[in-house]
N, C-alpha and C positions, 0 to 999 in steps of 0.2 A: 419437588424432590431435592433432598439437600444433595449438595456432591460431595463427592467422597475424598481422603486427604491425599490419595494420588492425583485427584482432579484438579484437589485444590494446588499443591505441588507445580505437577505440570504446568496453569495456567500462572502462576505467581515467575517461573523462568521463561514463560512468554513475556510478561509485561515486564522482567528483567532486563532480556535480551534485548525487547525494544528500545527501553530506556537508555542501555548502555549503546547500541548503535548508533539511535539517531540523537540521543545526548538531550531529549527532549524531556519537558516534565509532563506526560499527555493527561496525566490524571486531572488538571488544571484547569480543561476544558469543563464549560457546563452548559453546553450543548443547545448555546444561544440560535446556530444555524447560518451563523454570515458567512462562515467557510462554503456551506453548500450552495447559500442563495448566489456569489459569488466565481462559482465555479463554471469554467466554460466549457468543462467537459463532462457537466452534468446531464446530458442527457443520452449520454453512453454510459455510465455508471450503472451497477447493480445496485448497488448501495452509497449512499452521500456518505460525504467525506463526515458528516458528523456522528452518523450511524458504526461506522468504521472506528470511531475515537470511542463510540459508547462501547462497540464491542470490546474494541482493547481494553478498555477501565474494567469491563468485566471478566478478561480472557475470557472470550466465548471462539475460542480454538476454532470450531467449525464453522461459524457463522464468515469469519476473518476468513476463511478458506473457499468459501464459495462464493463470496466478492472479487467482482475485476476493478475493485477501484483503484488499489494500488499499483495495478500495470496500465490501468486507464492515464490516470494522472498523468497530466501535463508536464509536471512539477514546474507549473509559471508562476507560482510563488503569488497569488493573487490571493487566498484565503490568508495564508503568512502576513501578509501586507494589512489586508483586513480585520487577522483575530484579536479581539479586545484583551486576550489572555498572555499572547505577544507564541503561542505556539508556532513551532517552523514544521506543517504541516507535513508540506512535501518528504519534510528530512522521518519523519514516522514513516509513511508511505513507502519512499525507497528504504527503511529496519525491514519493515513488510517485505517486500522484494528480497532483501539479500536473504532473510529468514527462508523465504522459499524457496530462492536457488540453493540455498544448503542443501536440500533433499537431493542434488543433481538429476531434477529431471525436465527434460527439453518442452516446453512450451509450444515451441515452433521447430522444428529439425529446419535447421537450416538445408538438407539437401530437398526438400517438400517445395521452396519457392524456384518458382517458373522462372530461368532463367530470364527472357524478356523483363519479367518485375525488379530483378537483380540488376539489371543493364542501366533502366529508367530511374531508379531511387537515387534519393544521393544519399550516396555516401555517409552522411551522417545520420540520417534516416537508419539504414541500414545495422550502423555500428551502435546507435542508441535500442534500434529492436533485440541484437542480440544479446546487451547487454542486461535488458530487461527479461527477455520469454528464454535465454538459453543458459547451462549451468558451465 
């Protein structure tokens, strides 16, 4: 089914907005897989991190949205180190991220965790989750 030219639209200021966030050129990739063989937090991902660059190249709007890769991510910069294309993986991932906290909607309500797990985290734990899952 072809899409339509708001679809196309649409998806052409996703792959905009990512570009200009994370200053990345993602199109670049060709989906060699060392990013994901690579990955230590591959087996928490719903989708590899290359699956994730395939869908961006595509803007497949939906697909990107029901992936936890980009709030999975590590960002230990170990696929970046690795990609033969010289991509900085992590820096797409957190475009991803800021893209979705633009909707402002909370991930994680911060009043939801259990005091005790608040007490026990450090700190930096802490300020890195809500930086990630809150707007």
């Amino acid at each position: 089914m072809p899409l339509s030219i708001s679809t196309q639209t649409s998806n052409r200021r996703l792959q905009e907005k990512v570009r200009e966030i994370s200053g990345e050129m993602f199109q670049k990739c060709y989906q060699c897989g060392t990013c994901s063989g690579s990955c230590p937090m591959m087996e928490h991902l719903t989708a590899a991190p290359r699956k994730i660059m395939a869908l961006l190249q595509l803007g497949h709007e939906d697909g990107l949205a029901e992936a936890n890769t980009p709030w999975v991510c590590a960002s230990c910069h170990t696929c970046m180190v690795r990609c033969p294309r010289g991509i900085d993986i992590p820096k797409v991932m957190e475009a991803l991220r800021q893209l979705k906290l633009r909707d402002n909607v909370d991930r994680v309500p911060p009043q939801s965790i259990a005091p005790e797990v608040i007490k026990d985290a450090p700190q930096i734990a802490m300020v890195s989750c809500f930086r990630k899952l809150t707007s």
